[in-house]
C-alpha positions in Angstrom: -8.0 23.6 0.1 -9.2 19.8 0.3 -6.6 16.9 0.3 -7.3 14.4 -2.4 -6.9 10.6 -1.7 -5.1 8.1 -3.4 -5.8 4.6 -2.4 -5.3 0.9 -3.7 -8.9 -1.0 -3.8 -7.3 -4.2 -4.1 -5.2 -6.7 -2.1 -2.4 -4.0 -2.7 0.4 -4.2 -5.3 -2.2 -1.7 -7.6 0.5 0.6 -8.9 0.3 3.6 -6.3 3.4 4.5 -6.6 3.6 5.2 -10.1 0.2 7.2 -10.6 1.3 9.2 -6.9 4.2 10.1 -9.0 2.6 11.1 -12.6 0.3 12.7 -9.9 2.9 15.0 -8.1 3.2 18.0 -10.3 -0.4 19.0 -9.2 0.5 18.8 -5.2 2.5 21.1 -3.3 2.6 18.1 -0.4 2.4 14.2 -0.6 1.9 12.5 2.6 2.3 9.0 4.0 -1.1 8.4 6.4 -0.3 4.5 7.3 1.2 1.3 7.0 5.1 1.2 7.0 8.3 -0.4 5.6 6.0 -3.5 4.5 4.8 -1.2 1.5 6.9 -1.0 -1.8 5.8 1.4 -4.0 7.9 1.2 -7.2 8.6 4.0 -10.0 10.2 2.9 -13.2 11.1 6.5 -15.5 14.1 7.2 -17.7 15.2 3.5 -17.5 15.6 3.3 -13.5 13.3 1.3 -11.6 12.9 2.7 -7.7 11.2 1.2 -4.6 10.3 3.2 -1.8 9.1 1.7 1.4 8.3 4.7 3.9 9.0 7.9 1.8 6.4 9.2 0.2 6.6 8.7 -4.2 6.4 12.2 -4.6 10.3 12.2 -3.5 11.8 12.5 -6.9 9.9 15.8 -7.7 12.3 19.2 -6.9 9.1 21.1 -6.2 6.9 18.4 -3.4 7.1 18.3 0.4 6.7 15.0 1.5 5.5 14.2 4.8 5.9 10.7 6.7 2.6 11.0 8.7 1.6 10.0 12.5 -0.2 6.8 11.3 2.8 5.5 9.9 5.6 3.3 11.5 8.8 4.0 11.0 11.5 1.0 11.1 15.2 3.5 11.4 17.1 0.5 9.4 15.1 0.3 6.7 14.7 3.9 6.6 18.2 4.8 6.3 19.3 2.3 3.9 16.1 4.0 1.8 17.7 7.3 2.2 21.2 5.6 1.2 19.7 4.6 -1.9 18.9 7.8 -3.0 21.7 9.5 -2.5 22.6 9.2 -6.1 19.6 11.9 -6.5 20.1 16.0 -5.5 17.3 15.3 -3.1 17.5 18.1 0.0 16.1 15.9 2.7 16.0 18.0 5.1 13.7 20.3 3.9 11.6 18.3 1.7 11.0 14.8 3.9 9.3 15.7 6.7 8.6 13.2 10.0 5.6 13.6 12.4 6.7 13.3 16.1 3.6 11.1 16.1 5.0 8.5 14.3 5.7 5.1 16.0 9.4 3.4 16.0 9.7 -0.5 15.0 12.1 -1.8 17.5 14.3 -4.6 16.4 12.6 -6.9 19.1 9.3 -5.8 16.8 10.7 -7.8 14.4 11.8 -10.6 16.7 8.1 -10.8 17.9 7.1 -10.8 14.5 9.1 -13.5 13.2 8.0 -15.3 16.3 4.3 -15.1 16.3 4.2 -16.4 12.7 6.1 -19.2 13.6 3.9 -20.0 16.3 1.3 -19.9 13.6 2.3 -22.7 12.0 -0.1 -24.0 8.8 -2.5 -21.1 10.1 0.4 -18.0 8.8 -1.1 -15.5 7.6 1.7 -14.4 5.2 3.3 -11.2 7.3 5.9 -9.6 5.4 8.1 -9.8 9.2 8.7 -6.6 8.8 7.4 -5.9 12.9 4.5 -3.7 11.3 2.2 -5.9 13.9 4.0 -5.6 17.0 4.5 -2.5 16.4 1.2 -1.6 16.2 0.1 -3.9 18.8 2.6 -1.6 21.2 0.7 1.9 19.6 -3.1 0.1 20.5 -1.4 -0.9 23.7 -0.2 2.3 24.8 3.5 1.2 25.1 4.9 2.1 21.8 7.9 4.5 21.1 7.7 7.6 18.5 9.4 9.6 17.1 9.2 13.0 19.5 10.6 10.5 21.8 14.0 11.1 20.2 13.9 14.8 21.3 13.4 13.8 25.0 15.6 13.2 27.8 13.8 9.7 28.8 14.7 8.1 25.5 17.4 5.8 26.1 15.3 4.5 29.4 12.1 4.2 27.4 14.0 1.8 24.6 15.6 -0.3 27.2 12.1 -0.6 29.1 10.4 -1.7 25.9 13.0 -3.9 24.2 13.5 -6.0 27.7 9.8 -6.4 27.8 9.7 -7.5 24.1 12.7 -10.4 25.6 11.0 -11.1 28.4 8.1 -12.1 25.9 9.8 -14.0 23.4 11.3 -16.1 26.5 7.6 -16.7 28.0 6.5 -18.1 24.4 9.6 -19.9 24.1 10.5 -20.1 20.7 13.4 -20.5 19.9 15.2 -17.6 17.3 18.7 -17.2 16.0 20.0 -13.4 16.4 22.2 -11.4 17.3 20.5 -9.1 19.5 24.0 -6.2 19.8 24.4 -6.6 15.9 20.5 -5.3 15.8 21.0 -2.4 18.2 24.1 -1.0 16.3 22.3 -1.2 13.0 19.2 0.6 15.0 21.5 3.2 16.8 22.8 3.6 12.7 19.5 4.2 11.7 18.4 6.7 14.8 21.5 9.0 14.0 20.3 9.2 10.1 16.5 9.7 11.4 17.3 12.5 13.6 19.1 14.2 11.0 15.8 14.9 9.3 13.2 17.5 9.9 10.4 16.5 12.9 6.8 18.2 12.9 4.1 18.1 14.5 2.5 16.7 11.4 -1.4 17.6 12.1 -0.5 21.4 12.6 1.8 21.6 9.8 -0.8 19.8 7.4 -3.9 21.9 8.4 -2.2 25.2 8.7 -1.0 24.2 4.7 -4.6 23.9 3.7 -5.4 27.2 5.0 -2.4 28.8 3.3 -4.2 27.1 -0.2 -1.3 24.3 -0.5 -2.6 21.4 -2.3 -2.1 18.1 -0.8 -2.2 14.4 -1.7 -3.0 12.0 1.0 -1.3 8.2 -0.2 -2.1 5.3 1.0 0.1 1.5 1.3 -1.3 -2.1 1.2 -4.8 -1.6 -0.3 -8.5 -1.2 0.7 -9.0 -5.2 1.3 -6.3 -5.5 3.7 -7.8 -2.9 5.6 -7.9 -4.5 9.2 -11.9 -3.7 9.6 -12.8 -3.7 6.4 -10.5 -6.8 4.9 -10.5 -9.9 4.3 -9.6 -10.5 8.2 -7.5 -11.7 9.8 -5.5 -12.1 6.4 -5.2 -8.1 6.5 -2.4 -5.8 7.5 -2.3 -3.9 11.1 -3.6 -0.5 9.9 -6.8 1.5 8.1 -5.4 1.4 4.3 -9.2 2.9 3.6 -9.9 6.9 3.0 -10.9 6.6 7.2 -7.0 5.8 7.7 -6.0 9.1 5.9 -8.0 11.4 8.8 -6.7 9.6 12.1 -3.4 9.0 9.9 -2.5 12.8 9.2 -5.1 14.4 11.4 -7.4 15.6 8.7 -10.7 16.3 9.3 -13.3 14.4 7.6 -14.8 17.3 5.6 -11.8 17.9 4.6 -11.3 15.2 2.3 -11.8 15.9 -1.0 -11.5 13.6 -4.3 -10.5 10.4 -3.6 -8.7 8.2 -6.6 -8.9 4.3 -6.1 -6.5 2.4 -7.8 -7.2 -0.7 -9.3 -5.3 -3.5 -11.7 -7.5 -4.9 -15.0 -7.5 -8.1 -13.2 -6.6 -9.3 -9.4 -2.9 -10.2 -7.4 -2.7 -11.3 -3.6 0.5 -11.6 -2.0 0.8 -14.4 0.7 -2.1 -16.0 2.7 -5.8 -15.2 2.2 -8.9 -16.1 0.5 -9.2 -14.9 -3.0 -12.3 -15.8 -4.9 -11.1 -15.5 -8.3 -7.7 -16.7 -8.0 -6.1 -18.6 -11.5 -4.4 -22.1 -11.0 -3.9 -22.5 -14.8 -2.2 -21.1 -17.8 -3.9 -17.8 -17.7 -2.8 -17.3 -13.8 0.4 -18.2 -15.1 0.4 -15.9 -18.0 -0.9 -12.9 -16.0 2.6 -13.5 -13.3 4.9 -13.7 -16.2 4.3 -10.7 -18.2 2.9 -8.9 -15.1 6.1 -9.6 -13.7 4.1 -10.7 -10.6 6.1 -10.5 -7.9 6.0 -8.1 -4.4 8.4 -5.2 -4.5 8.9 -6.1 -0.6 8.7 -9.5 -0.2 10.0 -10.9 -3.4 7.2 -13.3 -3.3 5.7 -14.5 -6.2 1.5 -13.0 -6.7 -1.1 -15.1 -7.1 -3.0 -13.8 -9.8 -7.0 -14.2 -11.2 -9.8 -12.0 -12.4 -10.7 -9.3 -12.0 -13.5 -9.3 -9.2 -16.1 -6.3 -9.5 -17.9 -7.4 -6.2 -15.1 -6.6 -4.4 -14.0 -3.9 -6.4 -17.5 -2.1 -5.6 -17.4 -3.0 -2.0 -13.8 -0.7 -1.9 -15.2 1.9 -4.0 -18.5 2.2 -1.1 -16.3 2.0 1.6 -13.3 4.6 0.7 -15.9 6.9 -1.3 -13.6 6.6 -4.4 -14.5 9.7 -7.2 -12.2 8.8 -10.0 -10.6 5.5 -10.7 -7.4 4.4 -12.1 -6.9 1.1 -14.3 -3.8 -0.2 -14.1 -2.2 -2.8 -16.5 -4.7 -3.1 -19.3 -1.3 -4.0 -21.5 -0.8 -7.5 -19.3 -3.9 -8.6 -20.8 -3.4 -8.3 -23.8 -3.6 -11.7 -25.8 -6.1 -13.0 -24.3 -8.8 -14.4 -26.2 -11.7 -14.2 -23.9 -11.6 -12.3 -20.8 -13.5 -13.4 -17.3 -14.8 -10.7 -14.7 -16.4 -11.8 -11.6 -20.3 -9.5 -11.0 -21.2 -11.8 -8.3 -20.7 -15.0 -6.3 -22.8 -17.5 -5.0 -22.8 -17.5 -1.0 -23.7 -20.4 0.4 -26.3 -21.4 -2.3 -27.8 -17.7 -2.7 -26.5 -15.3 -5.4 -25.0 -12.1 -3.9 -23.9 -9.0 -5.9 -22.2 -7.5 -2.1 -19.2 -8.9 -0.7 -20.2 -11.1 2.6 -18.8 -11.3 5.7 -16.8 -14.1 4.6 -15.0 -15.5 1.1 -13.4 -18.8 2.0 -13.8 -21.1 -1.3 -16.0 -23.8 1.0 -18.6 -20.1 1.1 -18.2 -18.3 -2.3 -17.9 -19.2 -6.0 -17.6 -17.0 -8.5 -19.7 -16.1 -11.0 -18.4 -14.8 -14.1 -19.3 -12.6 -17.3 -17.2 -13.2 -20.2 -15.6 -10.4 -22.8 -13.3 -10.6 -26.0 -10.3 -10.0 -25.8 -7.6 -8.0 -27.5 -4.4 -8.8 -29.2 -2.7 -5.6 -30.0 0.3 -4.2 -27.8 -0.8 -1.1 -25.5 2.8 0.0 -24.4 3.5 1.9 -27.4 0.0 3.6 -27.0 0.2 7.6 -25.9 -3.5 8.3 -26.3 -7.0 7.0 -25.9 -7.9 6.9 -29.4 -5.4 4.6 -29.9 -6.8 2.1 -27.4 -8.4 -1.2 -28.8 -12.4 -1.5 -29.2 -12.7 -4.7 -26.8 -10.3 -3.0 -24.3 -13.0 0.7 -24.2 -16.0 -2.2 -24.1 -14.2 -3.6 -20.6 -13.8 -0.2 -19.2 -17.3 0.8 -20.0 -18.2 -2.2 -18.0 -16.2 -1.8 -14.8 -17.4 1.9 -14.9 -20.9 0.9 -15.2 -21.0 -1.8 -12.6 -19.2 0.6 -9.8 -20.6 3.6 -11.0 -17.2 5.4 -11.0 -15.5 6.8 -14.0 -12.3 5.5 -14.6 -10.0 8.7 -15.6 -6.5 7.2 -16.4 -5.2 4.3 -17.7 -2.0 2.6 -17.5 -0.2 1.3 -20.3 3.0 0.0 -19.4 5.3 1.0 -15.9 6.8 4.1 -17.3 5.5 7.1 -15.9 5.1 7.8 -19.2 3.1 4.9 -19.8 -0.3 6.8 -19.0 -3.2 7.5 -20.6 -5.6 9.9 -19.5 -9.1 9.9 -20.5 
């Protein structure tokens, strides 16, 4: 069996979470291949709305393994207070979240040094969530990092000490002054550790290999989306991880040729949380419009999105990269009302017109260029079918499909997981 990919081809904030969890009665196995607590994937069925921040969104189904894979980082805080939070459900952890010994540990000095190195920033921030997601992966590049397995060995508590005194003895070179309680942290991590080791480790690659050759079907799903990617985004506005179809092989240990569809996720128009260039981004009354009745703002952060068109150059430039085979359109119904609709098909790159999307998309490089469409008026969240869908709203999925070359198989109504139309 090949493991299908589901990925966001955006600046993140597509909707994953919700088509991962219309998508989970097909899978035996969801799996987590990167990022970390600074993802929020949110469900909304039978009136609840959920956020998940490391466990996989396939959680809620009796049926679905979920794995937490060795690409992602795993803060034990944040983790447990997940696992608190859904302890309302009849969900048997212990045999249906699974952790890969791979997996690395964000220390509470990873989010000291995070907080810190922002700070130092200044005017140049580039809008981390301070979750420690950089640090963290700064230790894994730098060969210091803790993992998970490392709670099974005998060296542990010497390894944490080691690595939290250098993180101190850091924050005290760059001297910059933070407020914290440093033995308040440690209890709350010490909390965390004790919930995490009552869990199920694997040795994730085995586990997930030796399922495909027992014909399990698996679904590989990825946080953040394609354009934070940290080769392949809009750097150094980009997240610490692969968030592209690549991340899913060194994130689970899955062979190349053993990827096999891969479904991009993508909103009818565009949202960026925090810093970053964004080409197409709306400083009037349809920016406006799409925040308020996208309810525009981060599931993690809180922060409000900045919102604007919907850019097809960089939507094709995800679809090359992660190799996407079906697409998923996510709310069409937030659009609705507008008279005339604007999609970027190219910009202008320092005085030449580009269709590609160029090394760099800072406003004083690139401007837009636009193609406009009519609108629709009528309300898609009572809509269960594609017939039903509006003629203008079928004329603007014929043209994204056209222009990427991808068919675009669902489309998403509403945040219900009901709220889903396939076509």
């Amino acid at each position: 069996m090949a493991v299908n990919l589901l990925l966001g081809l955006q600046w993140g904030d597509e909707g994953k979470g919700k088509i991962v969890d219309v998508l989970t009665t097909d899978y035996d196995i969801i799996a987590r291949f990167q990022g970390g607590p600074n993802a929020g994937h949110t469900l909304i069925f039978d009136g609840y709305k959920h956020v998940l921040h490391t466990i996989p969104s396939g959680i809620f189904h009796k049926t679905a393994v979920n794995v937490v894979g060795n690409g992602v980082v795993i803060d034990p805080v944040i983790f447990k207070k997940e696992l608190d939070n859904l302890s309302q459900f009849t969900i048997d952890f212990k045999s249906k979240l699974l952790i890969s010994r791979k997996a690395h540990l964000i220390l509470p000095t990873h989010r000291l040094l995070d907080a810190a190195s922002e700070t130092a920033k200044g005017k140049a921030k580039i809008g981390s969530t301070l979750k420690g997601i950089g640090p963290t992966y700064m230790d894994k590049t730098g060969r210091n990092g803790l993992r998970v397995g490392d709670l099974e060995m005998n060296d542990w508590q010497e390894k944490y000490e080691n690595l939290t005194e250098k993180h101190l003895n850091m924050l005290a070179f760059h001297g910059i002054e933070l407020e914290y309680n440093l033995v308040e942290l440690q209890k709350e991590f010490d909390e965390g550790i004790k919930r995490l080791k009552e869990l199920t480790f694997i040795d994730s690659e085995e586990y997930l290999n030796n399922a495909m050759k027992n014909g399990k079907s698996i679904l590989a799903e990825g946080a953040q989306g394609s354009l934070l990617d940290v080769d392949f985004g809009t750097y150094p506005f980009v997240t610490s991880s692969n968030t592209t179809a690549a991340g899913a092989c060194t994130g689970l240990g899955i062979a190349p040729n053993k990827i096999g569809d891969v479904f991009g996720i993508f909103k009818a128009y565009t949202t960026r949380v925090g810093s970053g260039p964004f080409p197409t981004e709306l400083f009037d009354e349809d920016g406006a419009t799409m925040a308020r009745v996208g309810h525009e703002f981060g599931a993690t952060t809180g922060r409000p999105r900045r919102c604007g068109w919907l850019d097809i150059v960089a939507l094709k430039y995800a679809v090359q990269v992660n190799g996407v085979t079906q697409l998923m359109m996510m709310k069409g119904d937030v659009l609705s009302g507008f008279d005339t609709l604007k999609v970027c098909t190219s910009y202008t790159y320092k005085g030449e017109e580009i269709s590609h999307f160029p090394f760099n998309i800072e406003p004083e490089n690139v401007t837009p260029v636009y193609s406009e469409f009519k609108g629709w008026s009528e309300d898609l969240t009572k809509m269960t079918t594609k017939e039903q869908l509006p003629q203008n709203l079928l004329d603007y999925i014929e043209f994204i499909e056209k222009e990427v070359e991808v068919p675009i198989k669902i489309v998403s109504v509403g945040p219900d997981r009901k709220q889903t139309i396939l076509r």
